[in-house]
C-alpha positions, -999 to +999 in steps of 0.1 A: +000+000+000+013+037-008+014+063+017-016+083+020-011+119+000-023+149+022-049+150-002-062+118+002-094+129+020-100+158+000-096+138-031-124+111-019-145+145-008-148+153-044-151+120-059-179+113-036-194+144-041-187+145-081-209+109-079-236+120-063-238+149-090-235+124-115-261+107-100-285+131-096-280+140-135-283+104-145-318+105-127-330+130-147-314+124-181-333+093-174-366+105-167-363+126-196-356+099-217-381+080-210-409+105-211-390+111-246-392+073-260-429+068-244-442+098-264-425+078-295-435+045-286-464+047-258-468+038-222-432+019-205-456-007-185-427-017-159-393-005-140-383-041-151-389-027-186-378+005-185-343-014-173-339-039-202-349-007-223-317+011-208-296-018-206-304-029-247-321-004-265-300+018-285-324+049-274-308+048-240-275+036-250-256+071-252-261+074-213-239+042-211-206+063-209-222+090-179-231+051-161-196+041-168-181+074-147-198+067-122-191+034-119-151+047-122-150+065-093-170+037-075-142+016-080-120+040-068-141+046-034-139+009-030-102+002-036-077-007-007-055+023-023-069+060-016-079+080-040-049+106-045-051+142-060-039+129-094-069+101-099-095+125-086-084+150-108-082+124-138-116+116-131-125+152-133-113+159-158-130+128-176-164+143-162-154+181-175-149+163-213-180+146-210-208+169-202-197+190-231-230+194-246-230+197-286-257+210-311-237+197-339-228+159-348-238+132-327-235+108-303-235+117-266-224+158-269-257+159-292-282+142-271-272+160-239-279+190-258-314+182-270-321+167-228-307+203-217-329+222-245-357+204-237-359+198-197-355+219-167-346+194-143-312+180-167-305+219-166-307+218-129-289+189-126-261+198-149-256+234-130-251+217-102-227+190-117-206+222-134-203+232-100-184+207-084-162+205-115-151+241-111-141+232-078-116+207-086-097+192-061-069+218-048-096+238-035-099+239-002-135+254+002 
């Protein structure tokens, strides 16, 4: 095991505050989505549904890689090793990259643009996500 960095505690701070932001943003890109694909293809009859619908349909599939950061820094919580300044800012960094949203092209930039154009609570959520990412690590408050 390496010796703990002095920013150790700071640096799981953020990463457990940068995953509950996440979190809170999946939720509503989520919801969004789903009100989105029922308008297309009618009523979701089942949470059981509305998973296999996020885990295999290609409507949802573009929130794979914001499941996938979360599930990053997860593992990094849970390892033996603490999380130093460098992985947290990594991490960050990762996030900063991904919630770029795009009205051109496609792929994820372009549908987290239309979910921010077209829902309050993704805007919400995102704000608040932007937040922590200005924050950084080095901060101190």
């Amino acid at each position: 095991m390496s010796p703990i960095s002095p920013y150790s505690d700071l640096a799981r701070a953020r990463l457990v505050d940068l995953r509950r932001g996440l979190l809170r943003l999946h939720k509503a890109l989520l919801d969004s989505e789903r009100l989105t694909y029922e308008r297309v293809h009618g009523r979701i009859s089942s949470p059981g549904a509305l998973f296999q619908l996020v885990i295999g349909d290609t409507w949802f599939e573009w929130l794979h890689r914001l499941s996938e950061l979360v599930v990053q820094i997860d593992e990094m919580l849970d390892s033996d090793e603490p999380a130093t300044a460098i992985d947290a800012t990594r991490v960050i960094e990762q996030a900063r990259m991904l919630l770029k949203p795009s009205e051109e092209g496609a792929g994820f930039g372009k549908r987290y643009y239309d979910a921010l154009q077209r829902d309050p609570d993704v805007v919400l959520a995102h704000a608040a996500v932007k937040k922590l990412l200005r924050k950084g690590v080095f901060h101190l408050n």
